[in-house]
Backbone bond lengths (Angstrom), bond angles and torsions (degrees), N, CA, C in turn:
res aa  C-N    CA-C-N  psi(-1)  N-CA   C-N-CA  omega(-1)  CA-C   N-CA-C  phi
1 X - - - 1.443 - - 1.524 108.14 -
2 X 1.044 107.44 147.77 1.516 111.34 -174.91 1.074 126.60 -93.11
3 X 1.639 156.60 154.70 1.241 135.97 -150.39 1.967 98.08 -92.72
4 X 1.365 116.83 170.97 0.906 103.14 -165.00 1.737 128.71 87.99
5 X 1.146 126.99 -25.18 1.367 152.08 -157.35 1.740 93.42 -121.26
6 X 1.283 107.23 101.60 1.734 121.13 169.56 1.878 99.25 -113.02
7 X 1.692 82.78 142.21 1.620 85.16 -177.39 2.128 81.15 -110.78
8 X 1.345 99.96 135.87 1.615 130.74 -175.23 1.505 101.71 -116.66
9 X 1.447 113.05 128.90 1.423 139.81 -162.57 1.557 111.23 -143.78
10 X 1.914 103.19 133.65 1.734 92.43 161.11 2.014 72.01 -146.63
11 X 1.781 68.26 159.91 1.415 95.45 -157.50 1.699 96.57 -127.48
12 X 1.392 103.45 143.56 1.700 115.10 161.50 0.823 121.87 -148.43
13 X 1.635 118.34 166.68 1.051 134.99 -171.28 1.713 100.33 -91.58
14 X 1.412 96.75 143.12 1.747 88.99 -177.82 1.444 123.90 -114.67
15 X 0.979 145.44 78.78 1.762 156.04 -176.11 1.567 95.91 -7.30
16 X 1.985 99.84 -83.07 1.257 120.42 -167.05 1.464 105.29 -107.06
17 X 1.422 114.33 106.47 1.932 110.41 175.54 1.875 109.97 -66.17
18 X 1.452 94.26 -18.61 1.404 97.21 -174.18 1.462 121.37 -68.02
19 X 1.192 103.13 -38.90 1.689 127.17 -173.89 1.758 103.73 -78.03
20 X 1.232 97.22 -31.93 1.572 82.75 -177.71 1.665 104.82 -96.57
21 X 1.272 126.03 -10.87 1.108 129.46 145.01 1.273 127.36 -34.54
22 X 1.242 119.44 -63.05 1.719 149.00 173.21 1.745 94.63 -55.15
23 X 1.173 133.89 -47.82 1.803 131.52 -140.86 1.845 79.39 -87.86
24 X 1.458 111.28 -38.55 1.236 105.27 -144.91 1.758 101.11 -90.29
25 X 1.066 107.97 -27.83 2.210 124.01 156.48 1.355 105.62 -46.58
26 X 1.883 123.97 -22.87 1.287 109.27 -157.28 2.164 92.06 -88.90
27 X 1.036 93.30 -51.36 1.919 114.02 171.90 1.822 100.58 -56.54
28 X 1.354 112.89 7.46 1.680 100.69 175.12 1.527 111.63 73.15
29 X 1.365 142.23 23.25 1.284 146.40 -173.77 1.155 97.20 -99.45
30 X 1.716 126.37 141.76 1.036 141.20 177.90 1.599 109.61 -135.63
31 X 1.176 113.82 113.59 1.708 114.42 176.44 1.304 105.53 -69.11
32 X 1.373 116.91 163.05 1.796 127.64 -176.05 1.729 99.14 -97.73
33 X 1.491 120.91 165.38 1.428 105.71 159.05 1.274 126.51 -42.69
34 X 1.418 131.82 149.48 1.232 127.18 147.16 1.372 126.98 -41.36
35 X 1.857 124.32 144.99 1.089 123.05 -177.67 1.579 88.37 -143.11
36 X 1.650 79.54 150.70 1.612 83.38 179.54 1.803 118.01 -92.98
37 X 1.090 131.24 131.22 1.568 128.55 168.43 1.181 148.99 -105.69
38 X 1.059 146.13 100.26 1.621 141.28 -152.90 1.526 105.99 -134.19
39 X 1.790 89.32 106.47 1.055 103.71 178.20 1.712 118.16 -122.18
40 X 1.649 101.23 137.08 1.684 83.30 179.73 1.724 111.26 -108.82
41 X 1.357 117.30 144.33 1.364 103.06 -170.63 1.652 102.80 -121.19
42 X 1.528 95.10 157.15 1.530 115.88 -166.92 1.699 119.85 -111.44
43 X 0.922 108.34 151.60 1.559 104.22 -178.57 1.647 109.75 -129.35
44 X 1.059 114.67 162.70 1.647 107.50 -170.56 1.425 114.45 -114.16
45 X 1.786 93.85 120.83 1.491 98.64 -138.85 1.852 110.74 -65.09
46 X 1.453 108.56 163.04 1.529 116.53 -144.56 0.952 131.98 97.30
47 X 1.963 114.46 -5.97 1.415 110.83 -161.94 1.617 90.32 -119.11
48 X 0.839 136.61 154.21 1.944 135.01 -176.97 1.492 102.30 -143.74
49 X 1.486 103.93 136.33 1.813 109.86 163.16 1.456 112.25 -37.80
50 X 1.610 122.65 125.88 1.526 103.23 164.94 2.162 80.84 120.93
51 X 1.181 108.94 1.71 1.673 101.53 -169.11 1.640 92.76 -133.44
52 X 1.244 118.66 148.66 1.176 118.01 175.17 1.642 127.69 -55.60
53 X 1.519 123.62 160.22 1.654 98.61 -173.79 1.394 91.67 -124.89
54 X 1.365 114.54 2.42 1.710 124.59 169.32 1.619 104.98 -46.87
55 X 1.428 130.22 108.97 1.177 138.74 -179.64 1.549 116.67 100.87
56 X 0.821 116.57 -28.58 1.876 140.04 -164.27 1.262 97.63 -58.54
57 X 1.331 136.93 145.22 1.599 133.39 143.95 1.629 109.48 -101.42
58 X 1.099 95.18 115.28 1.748 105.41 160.20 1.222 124.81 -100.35
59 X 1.765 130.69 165.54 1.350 133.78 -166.34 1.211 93.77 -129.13
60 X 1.645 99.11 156.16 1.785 101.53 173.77 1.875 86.26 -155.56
61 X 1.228 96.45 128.61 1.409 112.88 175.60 1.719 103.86 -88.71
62 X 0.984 150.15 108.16 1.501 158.67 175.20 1.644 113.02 -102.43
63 X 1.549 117.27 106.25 1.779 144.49 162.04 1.296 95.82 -63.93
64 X 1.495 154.58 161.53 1.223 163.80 123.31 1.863 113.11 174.49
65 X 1.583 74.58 117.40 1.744 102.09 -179.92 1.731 105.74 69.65
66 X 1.243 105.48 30.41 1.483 90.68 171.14 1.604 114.02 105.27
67 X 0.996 113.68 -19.80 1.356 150.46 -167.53 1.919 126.40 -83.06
68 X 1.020 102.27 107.33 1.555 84.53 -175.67 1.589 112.84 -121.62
69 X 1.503 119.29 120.46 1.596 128.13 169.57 1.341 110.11 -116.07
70 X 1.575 88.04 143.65 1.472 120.04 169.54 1.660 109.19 -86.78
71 X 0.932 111.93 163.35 2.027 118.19 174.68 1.540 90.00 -174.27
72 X 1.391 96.33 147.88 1.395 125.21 152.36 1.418 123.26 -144.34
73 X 1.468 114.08 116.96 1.106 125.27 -168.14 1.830 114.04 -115.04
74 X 1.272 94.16 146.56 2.153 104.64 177.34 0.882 99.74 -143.25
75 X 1.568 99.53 110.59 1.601 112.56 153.56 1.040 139.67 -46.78
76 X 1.432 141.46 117.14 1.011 142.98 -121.34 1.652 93.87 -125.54
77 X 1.183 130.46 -99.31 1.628 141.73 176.59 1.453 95.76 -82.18
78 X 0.898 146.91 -76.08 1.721 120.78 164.90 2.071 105.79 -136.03
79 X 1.458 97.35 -169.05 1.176 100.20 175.33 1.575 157.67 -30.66
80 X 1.593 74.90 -27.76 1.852 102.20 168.02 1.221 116.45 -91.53
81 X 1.115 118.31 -28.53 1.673 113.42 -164.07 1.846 108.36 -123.82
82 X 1.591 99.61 102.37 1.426 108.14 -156.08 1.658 102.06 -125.74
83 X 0.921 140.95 153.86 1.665 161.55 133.78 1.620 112.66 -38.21
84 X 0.908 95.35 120.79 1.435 91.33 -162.01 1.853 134.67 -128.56
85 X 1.238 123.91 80.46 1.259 112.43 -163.38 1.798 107.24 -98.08
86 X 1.885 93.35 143.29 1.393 86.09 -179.96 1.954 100.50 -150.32
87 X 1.203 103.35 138.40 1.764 105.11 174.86 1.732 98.62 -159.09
88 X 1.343 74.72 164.39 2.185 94.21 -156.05 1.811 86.10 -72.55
89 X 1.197 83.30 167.09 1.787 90.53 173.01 1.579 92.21 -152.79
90 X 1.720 105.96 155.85 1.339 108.10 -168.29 1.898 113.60 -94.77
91 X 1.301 118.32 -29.05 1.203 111.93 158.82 1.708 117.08 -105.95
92 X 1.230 102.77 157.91 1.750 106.53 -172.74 2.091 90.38 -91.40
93 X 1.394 127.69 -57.94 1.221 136.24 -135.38 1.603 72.16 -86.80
94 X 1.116 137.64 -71.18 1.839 132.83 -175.71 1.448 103.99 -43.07
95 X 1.767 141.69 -29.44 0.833 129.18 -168.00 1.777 115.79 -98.92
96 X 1.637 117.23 6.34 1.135 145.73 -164.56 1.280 81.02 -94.87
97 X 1.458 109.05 -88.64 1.465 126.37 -170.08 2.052 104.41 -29.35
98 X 1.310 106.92 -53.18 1.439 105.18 179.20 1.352 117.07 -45.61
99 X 1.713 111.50 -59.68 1.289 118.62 179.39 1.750 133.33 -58.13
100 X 1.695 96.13 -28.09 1.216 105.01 169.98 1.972 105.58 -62.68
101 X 1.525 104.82 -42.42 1.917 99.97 -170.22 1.305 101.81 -69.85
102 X 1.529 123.87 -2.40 1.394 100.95 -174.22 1.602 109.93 -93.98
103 X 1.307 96.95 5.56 1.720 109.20 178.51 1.613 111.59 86.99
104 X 1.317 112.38 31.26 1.860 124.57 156.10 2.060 101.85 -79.01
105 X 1.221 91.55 164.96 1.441 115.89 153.56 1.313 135.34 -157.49
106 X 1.872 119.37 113.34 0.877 100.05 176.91 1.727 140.02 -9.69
107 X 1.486 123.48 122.07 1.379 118.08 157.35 1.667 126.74 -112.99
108 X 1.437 120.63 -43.30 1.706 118.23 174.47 1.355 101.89 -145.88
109 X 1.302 109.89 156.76 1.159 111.96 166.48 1.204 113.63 -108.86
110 X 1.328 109.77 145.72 1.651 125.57 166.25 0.989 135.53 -101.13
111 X 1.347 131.30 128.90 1.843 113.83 -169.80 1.523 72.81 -147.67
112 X 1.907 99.52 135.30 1.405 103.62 166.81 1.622 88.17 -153.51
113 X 1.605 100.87 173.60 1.309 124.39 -174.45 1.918 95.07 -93.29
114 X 0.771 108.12 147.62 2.035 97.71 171.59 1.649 99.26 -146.05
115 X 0.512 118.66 121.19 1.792 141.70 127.53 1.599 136.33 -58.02
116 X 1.089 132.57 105.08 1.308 113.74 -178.68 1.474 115.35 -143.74
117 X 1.779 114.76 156.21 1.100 120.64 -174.76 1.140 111.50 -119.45
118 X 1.766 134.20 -158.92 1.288 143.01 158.81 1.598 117.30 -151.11
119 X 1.313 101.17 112.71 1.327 85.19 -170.51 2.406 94.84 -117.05
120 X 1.215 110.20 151.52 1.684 98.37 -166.00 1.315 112.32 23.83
121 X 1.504 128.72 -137.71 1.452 122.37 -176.86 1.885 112.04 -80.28
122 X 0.784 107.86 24.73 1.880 111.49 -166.51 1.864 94.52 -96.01
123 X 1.389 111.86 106.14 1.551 102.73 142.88 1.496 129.34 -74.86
124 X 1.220 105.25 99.31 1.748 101.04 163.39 1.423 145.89 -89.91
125 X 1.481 121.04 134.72 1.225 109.89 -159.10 1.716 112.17 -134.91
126 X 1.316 120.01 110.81 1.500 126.01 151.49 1.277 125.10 -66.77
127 X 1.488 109.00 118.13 1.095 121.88 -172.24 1.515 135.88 -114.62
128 X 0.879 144.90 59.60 1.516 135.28 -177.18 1.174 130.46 -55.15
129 X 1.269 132.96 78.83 1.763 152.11 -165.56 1.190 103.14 -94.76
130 X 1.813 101.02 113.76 1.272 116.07 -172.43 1.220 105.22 -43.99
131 X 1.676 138.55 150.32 1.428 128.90 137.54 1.701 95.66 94.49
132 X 1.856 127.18 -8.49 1.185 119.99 -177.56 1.429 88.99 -122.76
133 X 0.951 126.61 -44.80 1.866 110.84 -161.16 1.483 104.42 130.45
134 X 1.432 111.10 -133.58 1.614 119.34 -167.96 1.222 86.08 -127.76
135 X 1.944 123.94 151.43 1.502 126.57 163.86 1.127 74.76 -146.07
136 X 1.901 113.46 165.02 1.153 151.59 162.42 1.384 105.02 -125.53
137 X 1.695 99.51 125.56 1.649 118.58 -176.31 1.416 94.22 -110.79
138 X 1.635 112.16 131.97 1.584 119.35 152.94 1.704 98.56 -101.36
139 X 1.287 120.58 136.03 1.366 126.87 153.29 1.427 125.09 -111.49
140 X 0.893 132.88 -156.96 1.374 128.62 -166.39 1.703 98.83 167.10
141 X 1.667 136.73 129.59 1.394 122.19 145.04 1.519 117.25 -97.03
142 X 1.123 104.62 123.59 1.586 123.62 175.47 1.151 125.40 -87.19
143 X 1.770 130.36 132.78 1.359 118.67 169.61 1.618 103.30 -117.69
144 X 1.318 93.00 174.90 1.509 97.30 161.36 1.907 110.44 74.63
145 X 0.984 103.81 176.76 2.004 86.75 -162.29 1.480 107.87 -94.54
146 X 1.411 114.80 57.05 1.571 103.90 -175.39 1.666 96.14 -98.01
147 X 1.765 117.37 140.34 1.050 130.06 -140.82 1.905 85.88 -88.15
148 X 1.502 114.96 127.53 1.582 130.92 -164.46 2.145 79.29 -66.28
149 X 0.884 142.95 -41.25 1.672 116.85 -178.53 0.946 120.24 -65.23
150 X 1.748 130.92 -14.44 1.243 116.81 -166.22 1.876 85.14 -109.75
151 X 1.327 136.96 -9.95 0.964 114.31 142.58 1.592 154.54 -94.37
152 X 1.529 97.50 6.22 1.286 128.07 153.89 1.517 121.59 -73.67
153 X 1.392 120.30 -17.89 1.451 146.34 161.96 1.661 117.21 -67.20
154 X 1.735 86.31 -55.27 2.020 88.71 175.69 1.448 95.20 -54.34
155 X 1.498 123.21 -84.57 1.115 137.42 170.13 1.472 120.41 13.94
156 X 1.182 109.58 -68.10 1.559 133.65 -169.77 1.566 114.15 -74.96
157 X 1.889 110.47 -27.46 1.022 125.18 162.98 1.689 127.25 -52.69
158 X 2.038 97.42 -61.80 1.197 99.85 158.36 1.479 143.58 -56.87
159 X 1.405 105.26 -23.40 1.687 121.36 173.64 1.313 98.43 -54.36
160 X 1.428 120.20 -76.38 1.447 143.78 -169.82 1.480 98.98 -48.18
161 X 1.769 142.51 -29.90 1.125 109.04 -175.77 1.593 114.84 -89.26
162 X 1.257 98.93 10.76 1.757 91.74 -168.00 1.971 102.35 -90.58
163 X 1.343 115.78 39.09 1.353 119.22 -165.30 1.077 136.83 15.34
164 X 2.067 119.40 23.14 1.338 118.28 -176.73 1.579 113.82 -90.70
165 X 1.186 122.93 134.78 1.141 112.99 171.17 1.851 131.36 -65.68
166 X 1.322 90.02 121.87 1.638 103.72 -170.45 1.736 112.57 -128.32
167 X 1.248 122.36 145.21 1.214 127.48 161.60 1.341 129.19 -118.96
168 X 1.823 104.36 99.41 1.623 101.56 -171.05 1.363 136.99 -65.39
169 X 1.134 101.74 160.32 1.727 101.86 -166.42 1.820 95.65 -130.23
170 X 1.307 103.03 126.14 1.911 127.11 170.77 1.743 92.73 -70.02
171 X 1.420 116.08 -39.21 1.385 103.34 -163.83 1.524 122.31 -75.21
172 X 1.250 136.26 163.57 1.370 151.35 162.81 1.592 99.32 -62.18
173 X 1.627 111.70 171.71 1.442 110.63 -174.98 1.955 115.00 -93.24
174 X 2.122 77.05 -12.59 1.774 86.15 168.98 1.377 132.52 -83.63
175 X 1.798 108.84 -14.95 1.368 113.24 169.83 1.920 97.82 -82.87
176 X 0.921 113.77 -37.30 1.474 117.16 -177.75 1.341 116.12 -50.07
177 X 1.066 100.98 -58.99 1.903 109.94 175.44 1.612 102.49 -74.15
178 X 1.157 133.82 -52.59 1.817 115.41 158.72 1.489 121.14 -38.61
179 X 1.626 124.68 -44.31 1.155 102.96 172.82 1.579 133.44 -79.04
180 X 0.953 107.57 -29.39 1.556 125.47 137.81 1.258 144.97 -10.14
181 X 1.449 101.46 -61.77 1.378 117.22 163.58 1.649 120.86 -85.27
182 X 1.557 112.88 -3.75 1.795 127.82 -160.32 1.874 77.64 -104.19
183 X 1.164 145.65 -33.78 1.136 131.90 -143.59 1.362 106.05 -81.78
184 X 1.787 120.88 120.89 1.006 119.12 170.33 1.526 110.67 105.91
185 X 1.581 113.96 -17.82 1.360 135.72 160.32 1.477 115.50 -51.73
């Protein structure tokens, strides 16, 4: 990905996967099979849950279909809307070891089911995250300096017209599953 190029995200929580299944058949959207994903993500150490991730680069090692990617992402205007580099790597356990020397440390793991569509420039994604429930991701890659709220706004627009009930979430699935696991601690 090229610099300049932010990938922009809003995320929800999903009541009924079925219904928004159905809203999104009506606009001609078709989800792909499910795939499974397990990803573990890293933070660069010095940085702790509870601290901003505005500027930060984090790592996320991603398993799916056999398949192994690296990414490192920095949040840019907030949590959703990040810079984003990503390329396959051929071992996962050699590519741990790398990330650990570059001064990451493991923080949560993620394992979700994903589904995904495309509808104009919008990646969409059904998700079933172990231990979270169902979310629906709109993405979008953006160039050029258009401010990530007012396209986190379009975004949120289109969510909202498909009349399913959803409750959005600012957070990542790694602050999500950290708070998650803190509750009641």
């Amino acid at each position: 990905m090229t610099d300049g190029i932010r990938e922009i995200e809003v995320k929800y929580r999903v009541a009924e996967p079925a219904a928004l299944i159905r809203a999104l058949a009506v606009k001609g959207v078709a989800f792909s099979a499910a795939s499974r994903q397990d990803d573990q993500a890293y933070a660069a150490n010095g940085w702790s849950y509870g601290q901003s991730k505005q500027g930060q680069a984090f790592a996320r090692l991603r398993t799916q279909d056999g398949r192994h990617l690296f990414c490192v992402k920095t949040p840019l205007d907030n949590e959703l809307a990040c810079q984003e580099h990503e390329t396959e790597v051929l071992g996962r356990s050699e590519m741990h070891a790398a990330i650990l020397a570059m001064g990451f440390y493991p923080t949560v793991r993620i394992v979700k089911t994903r589904r995904t569509a495309r509808l104009g420039d919008m990646v969409l994604c059904l998700d079933e995250v172990d231990g979270l429930g169902a979310f629906f991701e709109i993405e979008v890659m953006v160039g050029g300096g258009r401010p990530a709220q007012q396209v986190q706004a379009e975004l949120d627009g289109f969510a909202r017209s498909l009349g399913v009930e959803l409750e959005r979430s600012t957070e990542g699935y790694d602050s999500l599953i950290r708070s998650a696991s803190t509750v009641g601690v």
